[in-house]
C-alpha atoms as a printed R data frame, in Angstrom:
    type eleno elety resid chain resno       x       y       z
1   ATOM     1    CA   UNK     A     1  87.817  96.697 100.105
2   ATOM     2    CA   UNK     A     2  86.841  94.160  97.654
3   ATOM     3    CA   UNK     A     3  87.741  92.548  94.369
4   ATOM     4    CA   UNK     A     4  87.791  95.453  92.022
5   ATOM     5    CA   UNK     A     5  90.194  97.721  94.754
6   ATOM     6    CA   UNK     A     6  92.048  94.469  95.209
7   ATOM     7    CA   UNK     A     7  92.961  94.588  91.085
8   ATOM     8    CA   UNK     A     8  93.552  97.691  91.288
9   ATOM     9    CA   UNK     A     9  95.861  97.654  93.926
10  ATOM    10    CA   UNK     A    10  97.678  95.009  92.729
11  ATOM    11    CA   UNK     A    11  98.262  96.540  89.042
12  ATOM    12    CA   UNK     A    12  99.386  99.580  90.354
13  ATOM    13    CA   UNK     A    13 101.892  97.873  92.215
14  ATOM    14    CA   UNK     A    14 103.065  96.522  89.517
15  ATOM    15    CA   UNK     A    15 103.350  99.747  87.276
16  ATOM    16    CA   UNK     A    16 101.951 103.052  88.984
17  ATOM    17    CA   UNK     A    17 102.257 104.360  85.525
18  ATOM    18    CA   UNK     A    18  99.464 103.050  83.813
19  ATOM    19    CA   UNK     A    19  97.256 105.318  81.912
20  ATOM    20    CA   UNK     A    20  93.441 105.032  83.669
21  ATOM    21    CA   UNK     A    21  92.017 104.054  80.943
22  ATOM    22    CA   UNK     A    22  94.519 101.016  80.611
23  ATOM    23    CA   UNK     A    23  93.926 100.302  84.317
24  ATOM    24    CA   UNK     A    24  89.931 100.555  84.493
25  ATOM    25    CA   UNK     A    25  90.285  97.969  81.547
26  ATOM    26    CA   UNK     A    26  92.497  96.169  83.393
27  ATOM    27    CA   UNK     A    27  90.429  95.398  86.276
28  ATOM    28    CA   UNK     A    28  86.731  95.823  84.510
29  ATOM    29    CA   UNK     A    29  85.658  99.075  85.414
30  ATOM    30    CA   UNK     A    30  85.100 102.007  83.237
31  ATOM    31    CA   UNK     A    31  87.663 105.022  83.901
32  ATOM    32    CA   UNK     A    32  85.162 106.934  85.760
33  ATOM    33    CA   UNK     A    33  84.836 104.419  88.557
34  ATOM    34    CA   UNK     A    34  88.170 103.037  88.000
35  ATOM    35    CA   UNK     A    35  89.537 106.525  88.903
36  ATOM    36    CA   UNK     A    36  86.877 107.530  92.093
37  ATOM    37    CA   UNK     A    37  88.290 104.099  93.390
38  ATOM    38    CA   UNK     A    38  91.715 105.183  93.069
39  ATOM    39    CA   UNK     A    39  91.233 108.331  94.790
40  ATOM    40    CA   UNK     A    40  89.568 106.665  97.730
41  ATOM    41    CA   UNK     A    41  92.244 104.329  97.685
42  ATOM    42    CA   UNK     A    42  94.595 107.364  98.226
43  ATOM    43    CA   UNK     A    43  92.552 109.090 100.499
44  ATOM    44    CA   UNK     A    44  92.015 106.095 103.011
45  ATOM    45    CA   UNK     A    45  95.717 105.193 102.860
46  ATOM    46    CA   UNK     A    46  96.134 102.125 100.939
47  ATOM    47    CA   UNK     A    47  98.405 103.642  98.446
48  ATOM    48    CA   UNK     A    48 100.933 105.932 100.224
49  ATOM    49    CA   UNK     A    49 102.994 107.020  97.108
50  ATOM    50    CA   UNK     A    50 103.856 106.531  93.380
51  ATOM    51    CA   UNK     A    51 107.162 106.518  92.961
52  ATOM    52    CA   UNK     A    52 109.532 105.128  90.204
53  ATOM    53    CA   UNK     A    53 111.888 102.021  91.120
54  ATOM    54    CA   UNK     A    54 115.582 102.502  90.027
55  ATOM    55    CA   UNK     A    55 118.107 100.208  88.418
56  ATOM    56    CA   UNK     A    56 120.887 100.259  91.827
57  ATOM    57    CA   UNK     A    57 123.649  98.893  89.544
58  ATOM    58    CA   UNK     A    58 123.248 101.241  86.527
59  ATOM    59    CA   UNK     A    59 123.240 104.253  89.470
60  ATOM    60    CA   UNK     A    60 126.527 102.788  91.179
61  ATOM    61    CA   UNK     A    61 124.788 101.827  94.103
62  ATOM    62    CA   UNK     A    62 124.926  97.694  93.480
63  ATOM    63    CA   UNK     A    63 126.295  96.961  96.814
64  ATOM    64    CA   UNK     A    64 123.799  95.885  99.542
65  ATOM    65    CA   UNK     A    65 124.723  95.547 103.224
66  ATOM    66    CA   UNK     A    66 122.362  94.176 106.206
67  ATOM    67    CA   UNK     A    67 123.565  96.123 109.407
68  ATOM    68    CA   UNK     A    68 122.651  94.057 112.746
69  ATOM    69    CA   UNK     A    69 123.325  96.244 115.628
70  ATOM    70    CA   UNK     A    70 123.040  95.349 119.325
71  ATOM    71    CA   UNK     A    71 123.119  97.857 121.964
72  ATOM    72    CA   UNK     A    72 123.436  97.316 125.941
73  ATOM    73    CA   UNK     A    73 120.948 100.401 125.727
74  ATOM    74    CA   UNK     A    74 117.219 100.293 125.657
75  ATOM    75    CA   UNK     A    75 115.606 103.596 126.450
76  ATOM    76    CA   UNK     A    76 113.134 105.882 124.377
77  ATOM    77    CA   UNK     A    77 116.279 108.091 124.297
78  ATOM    78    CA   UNK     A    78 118.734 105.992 123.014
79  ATOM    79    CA   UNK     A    79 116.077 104.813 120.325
80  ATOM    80    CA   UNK     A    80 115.255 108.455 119.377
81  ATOM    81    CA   UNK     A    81 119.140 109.383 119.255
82  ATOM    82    CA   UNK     A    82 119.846 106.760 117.324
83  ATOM    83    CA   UNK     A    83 117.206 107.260 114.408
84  ATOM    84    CA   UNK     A    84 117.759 110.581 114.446
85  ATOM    85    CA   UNK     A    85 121.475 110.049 113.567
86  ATOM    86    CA   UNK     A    86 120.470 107.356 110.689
87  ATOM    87    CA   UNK     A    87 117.843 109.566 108.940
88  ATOM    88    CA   UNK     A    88 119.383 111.733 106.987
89  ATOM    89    CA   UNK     A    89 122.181 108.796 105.196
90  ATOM    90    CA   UNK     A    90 120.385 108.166 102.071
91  ATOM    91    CA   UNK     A    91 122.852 105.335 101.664
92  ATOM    92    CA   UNK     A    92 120.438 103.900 104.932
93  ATOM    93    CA   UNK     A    93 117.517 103.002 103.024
94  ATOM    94    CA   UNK     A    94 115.579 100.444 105.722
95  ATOM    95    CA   UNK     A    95 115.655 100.017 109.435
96  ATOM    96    CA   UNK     A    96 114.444  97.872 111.742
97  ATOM    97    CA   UNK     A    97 113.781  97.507 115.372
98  ATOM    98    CA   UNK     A    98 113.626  94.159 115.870
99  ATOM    99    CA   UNK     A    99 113.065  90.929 118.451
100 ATOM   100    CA   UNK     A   100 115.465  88.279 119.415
101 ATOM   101    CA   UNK     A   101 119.509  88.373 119.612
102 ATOM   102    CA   UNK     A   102 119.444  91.537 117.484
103 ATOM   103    CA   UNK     A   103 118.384  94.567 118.563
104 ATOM   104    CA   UNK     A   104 118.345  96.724 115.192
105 ATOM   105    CA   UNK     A   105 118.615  95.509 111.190
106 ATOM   106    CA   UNK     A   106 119.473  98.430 108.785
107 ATOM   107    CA   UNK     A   107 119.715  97.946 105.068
108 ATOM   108    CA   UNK     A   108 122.381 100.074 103.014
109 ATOM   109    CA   UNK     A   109 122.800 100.265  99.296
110 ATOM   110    CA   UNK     A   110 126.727 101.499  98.352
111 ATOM   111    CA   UNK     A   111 128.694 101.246  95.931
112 ATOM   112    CA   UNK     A   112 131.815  99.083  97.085
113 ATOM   113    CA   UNK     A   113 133.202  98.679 100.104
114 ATOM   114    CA   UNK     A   114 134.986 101.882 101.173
115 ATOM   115    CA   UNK     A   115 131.567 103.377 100.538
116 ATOM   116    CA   UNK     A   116 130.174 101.515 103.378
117 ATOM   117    CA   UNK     A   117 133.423 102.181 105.811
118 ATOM   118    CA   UNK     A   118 132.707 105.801 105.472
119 ATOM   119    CA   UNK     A   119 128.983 104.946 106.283
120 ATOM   120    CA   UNK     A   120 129.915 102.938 108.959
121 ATOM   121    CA   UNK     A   121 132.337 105.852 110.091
122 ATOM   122    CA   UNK     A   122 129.334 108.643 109.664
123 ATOM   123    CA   UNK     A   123 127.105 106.067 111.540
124 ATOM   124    CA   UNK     A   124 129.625 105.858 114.763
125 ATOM   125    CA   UNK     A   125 130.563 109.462 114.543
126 ATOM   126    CA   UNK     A   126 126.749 110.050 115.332
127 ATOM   127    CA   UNK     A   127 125.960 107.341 118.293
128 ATOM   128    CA   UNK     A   128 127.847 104.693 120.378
129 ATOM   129    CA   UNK     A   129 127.028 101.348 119.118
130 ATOM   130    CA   UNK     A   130 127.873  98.396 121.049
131 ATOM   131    CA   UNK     A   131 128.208  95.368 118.737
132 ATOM   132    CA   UNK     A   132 127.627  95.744 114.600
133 ATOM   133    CA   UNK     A   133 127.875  92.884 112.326
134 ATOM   134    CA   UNK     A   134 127.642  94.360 109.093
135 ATOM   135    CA   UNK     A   135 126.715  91.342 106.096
136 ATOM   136    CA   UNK     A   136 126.982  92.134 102.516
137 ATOM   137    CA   UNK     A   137 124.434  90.016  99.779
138 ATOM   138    CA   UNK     A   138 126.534  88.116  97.242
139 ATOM   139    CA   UNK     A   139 122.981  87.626  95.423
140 ATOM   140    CA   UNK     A   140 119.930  89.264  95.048
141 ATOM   141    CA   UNK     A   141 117.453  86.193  94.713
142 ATOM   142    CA   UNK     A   142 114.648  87.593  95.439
143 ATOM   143    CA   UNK     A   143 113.809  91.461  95.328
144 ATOM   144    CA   UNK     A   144 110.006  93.513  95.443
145 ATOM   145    CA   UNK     A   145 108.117  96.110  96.629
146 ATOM   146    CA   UNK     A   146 104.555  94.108  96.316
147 ATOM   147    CA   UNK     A   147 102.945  93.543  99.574
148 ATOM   148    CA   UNK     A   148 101.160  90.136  99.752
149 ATOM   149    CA   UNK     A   149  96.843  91.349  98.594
150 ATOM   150    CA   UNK     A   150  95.986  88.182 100.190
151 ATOM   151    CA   UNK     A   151  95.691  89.215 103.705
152 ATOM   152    CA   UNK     A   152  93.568  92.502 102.614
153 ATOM   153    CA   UNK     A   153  90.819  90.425 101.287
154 ATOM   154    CA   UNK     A   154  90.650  88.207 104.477
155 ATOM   155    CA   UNK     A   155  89.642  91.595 106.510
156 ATOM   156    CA   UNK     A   156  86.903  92.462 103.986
């Protein structure tokens, strides 16, 4: 990985849509290289996907909850119950197992808040939780899907 994969990485981050020819500019290749170094990008990993980012609000889905469950159960069982039964609720769009007091952080986008009682009521239909604290954001302060280049160029 170095500098020119680094650019490149970090414009398509910021709009997977750019034409190659606007990229390799972009970063100071020509498109040739510009788009060998994308495909080995792709190829080793690095970029997973393309996908397009969607306006929640404008879709009816402005509503975001944080999920903290603890459970008194901690087997490979439990765990593979459990994220079977969250997989398939698109409304579920992160989850977490996590350290300290709790045990697993989900992250729902709804619409208001009977949308998230019937999650919540799909979600307990599925598995017995023990203890869920369910938060909703009153502001989005700070949103992205960049990860931080930084630390790629410090393993280089």
């Amino acid at each position: 990985m170095d500098a020119f994969d680094l650019r490149i990485l970090s414009r398509l981050q910021a709009d997977a849509s750019l034409p190659l020819a606007e990229l390799a500019e972009a970063v100071g290749l020509s498109p040739t290289p510009c788009w060998r170094r994308v495909q080995k990008l792709e190829g080793a990993g690095y970029i997973k996907r393309r996908v397009a980012l969607l306006d929640r609000d404008r879709l009816q889905a402005g509503v975001t909850v944080f999920i903290a469950v603890k459970t008194a159960r901690h087997s490979m069982e439990w765990l593979e119950r459990f994220h079977a039964a969250v997989q398939d609720l698109p409304e579920i769009v992160d989850f977490y197992r996590m350290s300290g007091e709790i045990d697993y952080l989900l992250k729902a986008y709804v619409c208001d808040i009977a949308a998230y009682d019937a999650l919540y009521k799909k979600l307990i239909s599925r598995i017995d939780l023990n203890d869920v604290t369910s938060m909703f954001a009153m502001e989005e302060l700070k949103s992205t899907t960049a990860i931080p280049l930084g630390f790629a160029a410090l393993g280089s």
